[in-house]
VMD Tcl script that builds the backbone (N, CA, C; Angstrom):
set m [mol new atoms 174]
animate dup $m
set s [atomselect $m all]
$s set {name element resname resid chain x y z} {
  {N N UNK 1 A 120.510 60.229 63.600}
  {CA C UNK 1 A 120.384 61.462 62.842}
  {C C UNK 1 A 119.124 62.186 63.313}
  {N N UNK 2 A 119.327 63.304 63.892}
  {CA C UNK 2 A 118.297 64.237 64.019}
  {C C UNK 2 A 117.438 64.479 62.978}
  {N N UNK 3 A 116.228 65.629 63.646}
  {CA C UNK 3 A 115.206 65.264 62.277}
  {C C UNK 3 A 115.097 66.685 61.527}
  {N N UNK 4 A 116.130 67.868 62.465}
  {CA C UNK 4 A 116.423 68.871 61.683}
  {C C UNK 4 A 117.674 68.694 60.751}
  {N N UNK 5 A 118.266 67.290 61.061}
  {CA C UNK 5 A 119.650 67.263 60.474}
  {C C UNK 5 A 119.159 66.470 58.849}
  {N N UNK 6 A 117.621 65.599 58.998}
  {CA C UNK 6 A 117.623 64.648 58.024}
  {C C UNK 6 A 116.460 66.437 57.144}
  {N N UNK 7 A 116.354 67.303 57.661}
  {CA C UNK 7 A 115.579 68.251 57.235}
  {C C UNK 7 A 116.225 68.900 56.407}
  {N N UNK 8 A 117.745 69.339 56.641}
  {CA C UNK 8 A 119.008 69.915 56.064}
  {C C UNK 8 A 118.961 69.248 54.429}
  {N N UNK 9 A 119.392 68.081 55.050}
  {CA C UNK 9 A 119.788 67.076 53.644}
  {C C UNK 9 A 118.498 67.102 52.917}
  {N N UNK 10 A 117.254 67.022 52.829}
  {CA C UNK 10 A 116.216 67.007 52.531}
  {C C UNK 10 A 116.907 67.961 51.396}
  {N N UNK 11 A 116.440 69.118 51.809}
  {CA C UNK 11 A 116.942 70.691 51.127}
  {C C UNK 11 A 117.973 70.540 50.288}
  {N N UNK 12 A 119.583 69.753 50.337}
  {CA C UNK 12 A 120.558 70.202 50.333}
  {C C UNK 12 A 120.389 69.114 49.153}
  {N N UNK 13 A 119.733 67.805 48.963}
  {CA C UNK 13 A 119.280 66.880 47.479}
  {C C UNK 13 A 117.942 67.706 47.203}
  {N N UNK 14 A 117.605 68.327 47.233}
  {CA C UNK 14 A 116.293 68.844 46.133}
  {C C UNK 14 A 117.233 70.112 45.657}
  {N N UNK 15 A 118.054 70.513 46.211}
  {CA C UNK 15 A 118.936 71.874 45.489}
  {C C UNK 15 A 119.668 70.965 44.861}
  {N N UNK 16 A 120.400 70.035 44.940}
  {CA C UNK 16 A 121.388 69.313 44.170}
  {C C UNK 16 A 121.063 68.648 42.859}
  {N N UNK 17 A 119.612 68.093 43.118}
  {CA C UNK 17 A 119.146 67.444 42.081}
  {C C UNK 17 A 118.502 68.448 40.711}
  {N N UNK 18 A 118.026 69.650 41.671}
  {CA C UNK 18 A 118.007 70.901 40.663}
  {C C UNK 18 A 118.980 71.235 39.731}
  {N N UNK 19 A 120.080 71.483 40.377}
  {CA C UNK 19 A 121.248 71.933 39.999}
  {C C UNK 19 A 121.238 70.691 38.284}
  {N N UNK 20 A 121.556 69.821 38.599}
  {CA C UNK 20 A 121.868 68.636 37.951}
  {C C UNK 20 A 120.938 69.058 37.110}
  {N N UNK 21 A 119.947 68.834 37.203}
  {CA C UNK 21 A 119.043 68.732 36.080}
  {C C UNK 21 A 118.875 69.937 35.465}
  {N N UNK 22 A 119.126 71.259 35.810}
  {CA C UNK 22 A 119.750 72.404 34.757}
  {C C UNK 22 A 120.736 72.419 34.378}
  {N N UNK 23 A 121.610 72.112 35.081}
  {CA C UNK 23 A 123.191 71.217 33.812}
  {C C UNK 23 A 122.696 70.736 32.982}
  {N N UNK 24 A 121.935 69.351 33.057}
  {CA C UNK 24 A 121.579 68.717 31.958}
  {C C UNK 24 A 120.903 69.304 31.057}
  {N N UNK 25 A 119.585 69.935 31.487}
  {CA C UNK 25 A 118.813 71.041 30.143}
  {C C UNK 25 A 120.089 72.235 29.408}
  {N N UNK 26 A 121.026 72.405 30.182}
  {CA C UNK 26 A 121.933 73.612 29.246}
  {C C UNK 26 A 122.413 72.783 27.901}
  {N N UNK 27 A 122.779 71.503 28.687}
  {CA C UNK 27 A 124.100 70.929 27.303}
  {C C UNK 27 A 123.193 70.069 26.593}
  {N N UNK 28 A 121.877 69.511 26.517}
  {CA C UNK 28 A 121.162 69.022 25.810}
  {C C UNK 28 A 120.462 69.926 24.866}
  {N N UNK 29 A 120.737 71.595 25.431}
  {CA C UNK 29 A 120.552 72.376 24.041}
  {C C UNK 29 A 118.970 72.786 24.855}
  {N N UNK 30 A 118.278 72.617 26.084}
  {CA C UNK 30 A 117.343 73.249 26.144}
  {C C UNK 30 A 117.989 74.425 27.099}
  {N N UNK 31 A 118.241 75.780 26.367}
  {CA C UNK 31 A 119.094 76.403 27.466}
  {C C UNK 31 A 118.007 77.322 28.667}
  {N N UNK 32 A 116.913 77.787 27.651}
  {CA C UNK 32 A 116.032 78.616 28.358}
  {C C UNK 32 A 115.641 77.841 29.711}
  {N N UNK 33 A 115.271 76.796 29.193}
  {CA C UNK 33 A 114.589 75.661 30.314}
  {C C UNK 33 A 115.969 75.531 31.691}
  {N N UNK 34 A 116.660 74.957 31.058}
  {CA C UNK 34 A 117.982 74.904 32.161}
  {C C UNK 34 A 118.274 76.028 32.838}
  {N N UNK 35 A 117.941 77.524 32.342}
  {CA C UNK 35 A 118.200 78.509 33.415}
  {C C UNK 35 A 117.106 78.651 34.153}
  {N N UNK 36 A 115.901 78.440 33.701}
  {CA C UNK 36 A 114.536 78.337 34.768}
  {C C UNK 36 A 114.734 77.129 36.069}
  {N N UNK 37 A 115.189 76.378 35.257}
  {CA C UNK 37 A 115.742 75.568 36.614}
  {C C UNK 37 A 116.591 75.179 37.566}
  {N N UNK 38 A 117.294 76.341 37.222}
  {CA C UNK 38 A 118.891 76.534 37.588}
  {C C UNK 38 A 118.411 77.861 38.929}
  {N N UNK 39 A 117.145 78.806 38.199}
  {CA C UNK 39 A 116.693 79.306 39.573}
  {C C UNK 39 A 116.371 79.083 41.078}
  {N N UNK 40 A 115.774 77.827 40.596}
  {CA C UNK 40 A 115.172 77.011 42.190}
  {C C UNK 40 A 115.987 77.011 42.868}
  {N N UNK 41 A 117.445 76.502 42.379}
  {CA C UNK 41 A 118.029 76.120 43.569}
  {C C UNK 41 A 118.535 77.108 44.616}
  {N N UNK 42 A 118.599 78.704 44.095}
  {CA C UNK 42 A 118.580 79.723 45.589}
  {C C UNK 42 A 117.040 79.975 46.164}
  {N N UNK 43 A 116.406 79.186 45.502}
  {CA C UNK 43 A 114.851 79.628 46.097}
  {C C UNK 43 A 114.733 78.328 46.727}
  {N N UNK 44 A 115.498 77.498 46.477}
  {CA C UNK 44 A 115.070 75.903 47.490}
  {C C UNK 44 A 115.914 76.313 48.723}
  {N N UNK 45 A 117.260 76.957 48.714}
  {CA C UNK 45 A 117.643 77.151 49.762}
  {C C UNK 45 A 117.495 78.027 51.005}
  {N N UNK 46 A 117.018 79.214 49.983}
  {CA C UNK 46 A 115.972 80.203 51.375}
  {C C UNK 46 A 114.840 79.687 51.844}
  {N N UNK 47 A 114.218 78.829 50.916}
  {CA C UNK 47 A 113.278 78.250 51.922}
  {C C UNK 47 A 113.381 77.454 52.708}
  {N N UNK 48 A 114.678 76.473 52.512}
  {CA C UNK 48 A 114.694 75.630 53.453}
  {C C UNK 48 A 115.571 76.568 54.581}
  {N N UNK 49 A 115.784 77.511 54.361}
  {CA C UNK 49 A 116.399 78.176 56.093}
  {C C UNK 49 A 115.854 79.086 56.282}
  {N N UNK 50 A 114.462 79.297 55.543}
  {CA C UNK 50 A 113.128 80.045 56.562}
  {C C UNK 50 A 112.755 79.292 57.216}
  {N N UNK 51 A 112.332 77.875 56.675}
  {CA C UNK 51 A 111.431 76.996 56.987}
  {C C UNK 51 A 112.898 76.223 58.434}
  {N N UNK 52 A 113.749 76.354 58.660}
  {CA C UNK 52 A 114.289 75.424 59.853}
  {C C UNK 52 A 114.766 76.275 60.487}
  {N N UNK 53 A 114.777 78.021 60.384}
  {CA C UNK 53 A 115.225 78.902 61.501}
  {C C UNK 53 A 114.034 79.109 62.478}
  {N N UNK 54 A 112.646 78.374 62.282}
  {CA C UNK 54 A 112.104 78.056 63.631}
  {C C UNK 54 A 111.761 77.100 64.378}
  {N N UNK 55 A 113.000 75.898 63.617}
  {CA C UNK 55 A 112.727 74.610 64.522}
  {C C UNK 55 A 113.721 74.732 65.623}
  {N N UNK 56 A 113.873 73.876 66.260}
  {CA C UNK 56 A 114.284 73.847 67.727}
  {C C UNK 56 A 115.621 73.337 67.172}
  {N N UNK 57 A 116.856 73.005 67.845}
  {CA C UNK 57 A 117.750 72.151 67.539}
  {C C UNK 57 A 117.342 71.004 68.555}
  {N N UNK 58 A 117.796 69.615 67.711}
  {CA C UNK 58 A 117.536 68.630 68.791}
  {C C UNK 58 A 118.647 68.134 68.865}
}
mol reanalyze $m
mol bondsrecalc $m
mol representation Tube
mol addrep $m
């Protein structure tokens, strides 16, 4: 596994685990909280394809 490929997945479980865990704050009744954290995950993903549109492919 490449180390832009283990860079991808990096990104692709910190958006996932976001995700999850603002699911969980909606239906546990913290809703405000669950949409604050329901944000990250398009802000985890532009960053992670600012941050790897200037690595190299290997």
């Amino acid at each position: 596994m490449s180390r832009r490929s283990k860079s991808k997945a990096l990104y692709v479980l910190a958006a996932g685990v976001s995700f999850l865990l603002s699911v969980y704050l909606w239906f546990t009744g913290n809703k405000e909280q669950g949409l604050y954290v329901g944000l990250w995950v398009p802000s985890i993903f532009s960053f992670g394809s600012l941050m790897l549109k200037g690595t190299p492919n290997e």
